[in-house]
N, C-alpha and C positions, 0 to 999 in steps of 0.2 A: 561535605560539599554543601549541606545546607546552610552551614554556620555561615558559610562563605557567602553563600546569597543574599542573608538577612543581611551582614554588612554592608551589601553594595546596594542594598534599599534603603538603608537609611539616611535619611536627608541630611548632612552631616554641613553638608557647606566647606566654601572654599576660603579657607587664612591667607592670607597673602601673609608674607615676612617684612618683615621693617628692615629699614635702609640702615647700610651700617653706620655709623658711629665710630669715628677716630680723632687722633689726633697725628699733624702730619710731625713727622721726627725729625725733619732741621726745622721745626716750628715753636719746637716742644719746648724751648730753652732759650736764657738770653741772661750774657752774662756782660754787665756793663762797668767798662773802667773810669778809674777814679783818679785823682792824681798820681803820679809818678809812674803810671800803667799798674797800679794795683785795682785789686779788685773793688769794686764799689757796694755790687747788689747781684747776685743770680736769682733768676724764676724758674720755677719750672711749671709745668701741666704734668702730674705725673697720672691720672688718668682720666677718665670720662665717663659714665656710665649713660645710658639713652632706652627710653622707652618709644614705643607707639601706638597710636591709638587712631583707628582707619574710620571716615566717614562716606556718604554719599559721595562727596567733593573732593577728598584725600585723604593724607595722611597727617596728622600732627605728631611729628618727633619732639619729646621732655627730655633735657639732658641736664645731668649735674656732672659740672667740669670745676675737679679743684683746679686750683694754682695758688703755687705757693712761693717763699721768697725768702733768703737769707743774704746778711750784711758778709760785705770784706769790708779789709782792713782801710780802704777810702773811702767807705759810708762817710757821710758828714751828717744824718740825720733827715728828722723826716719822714712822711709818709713816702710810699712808691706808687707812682702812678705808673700803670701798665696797659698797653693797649692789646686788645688781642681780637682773632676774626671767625666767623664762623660760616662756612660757605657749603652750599649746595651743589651735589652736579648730579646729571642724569647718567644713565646706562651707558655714553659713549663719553665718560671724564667731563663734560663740558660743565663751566660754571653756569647755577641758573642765576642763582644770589649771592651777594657776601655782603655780608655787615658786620661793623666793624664794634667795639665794645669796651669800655672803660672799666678798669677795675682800681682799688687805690689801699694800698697792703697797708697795716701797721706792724712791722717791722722793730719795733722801741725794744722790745727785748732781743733780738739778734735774729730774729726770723717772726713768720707768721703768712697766716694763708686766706684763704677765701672757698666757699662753694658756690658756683655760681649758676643760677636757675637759666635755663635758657629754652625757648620755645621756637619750633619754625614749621610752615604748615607747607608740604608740598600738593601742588595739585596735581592728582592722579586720576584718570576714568576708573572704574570698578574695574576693569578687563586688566591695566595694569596692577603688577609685583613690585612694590616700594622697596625689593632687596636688592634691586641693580640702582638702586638709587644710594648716594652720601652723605653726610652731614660731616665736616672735616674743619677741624678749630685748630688754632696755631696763634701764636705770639706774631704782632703784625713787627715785623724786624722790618731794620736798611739793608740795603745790599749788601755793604759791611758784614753785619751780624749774619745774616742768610750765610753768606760764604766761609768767614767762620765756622757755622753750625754743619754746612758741607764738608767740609772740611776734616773735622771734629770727627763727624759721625761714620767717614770714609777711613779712617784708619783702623787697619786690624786688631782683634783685642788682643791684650798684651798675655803670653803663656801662663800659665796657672803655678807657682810658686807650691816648692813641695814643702810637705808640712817638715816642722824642725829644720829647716836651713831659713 
């Protein structure tokens, strides 16, 4: 019992948790045709990693968000210009921010990627938990692509192929 007293005397201080970090999955991708309806270019985000670090005033979340990109067969050449966004919401989904962000691939060999540094500072009082808070990046798609990617990602995965047939 004693052990247990000294613990709860020790000034130990309160960590708040950092907000999470995602990326949304019909955002995640975007595959663009080319002549004759073949494929031109696909991106993907395939993940995101995020830190933070809490002041008086809030939170600053550091994220490195690859994205990367390979040709089809209607590449014509060229760099890929990609747009993609990165948005805030609080505890009840709502957006605080989004901003939107340029990235521009070199692709000359048949693919190629990017990591991309990105910074956003929420303001929090000390009393709030930056973990019911978001930080959520996506490929800024047309409604096209968005519904596609709906689409896409709403289908069951196909059964598992046994080995030797």
């Amino acid at each position: 019992m004693l052990s247990l007293a000294a613990c709860a005397n020790k000034n130990v201080g309160y960590r708040p948790g950092c907000p999470t970090v995602a990326i949304v999955r019909d955002a995640s991708s975007v595959g663009v045709p080319g002549a004759n309806g073949q494929l031109s270019y696909t991106a993907v985000m395939p993940n995101i990693e995020g830190r933070c670090e809490y002041s008086e005033k809030g939170v600053t979340m550091t994220e490195q968000l690859r994205v990367g990109a390979s040709t089809g067969p209607a590449y014509t050449g060229g760099p890929l210009p990609l747009t993609y966004f990165v948005a805030v919401t609080d505890a009840d989904r709502k957006i605080l921010t989004k901003q939107t962000y340029n990235v521009t691939l070199d692709v000359s060999a048949g693919s190629g990627g990017s990591v991309e540094r990105l910074t956003q500072f929420i303001p929090l009082s000390p009393e709030v938990d930056g973990r019911y808070y978001e930080v959520l990046v996506g490929f800024q798609l047309t409604p096209e692509q968005l519904e596609a990617n709906i689409r896409f990602n709403s289908k069951p995965p196909a059964p598992p192929v046994a080995a030797g047939k």
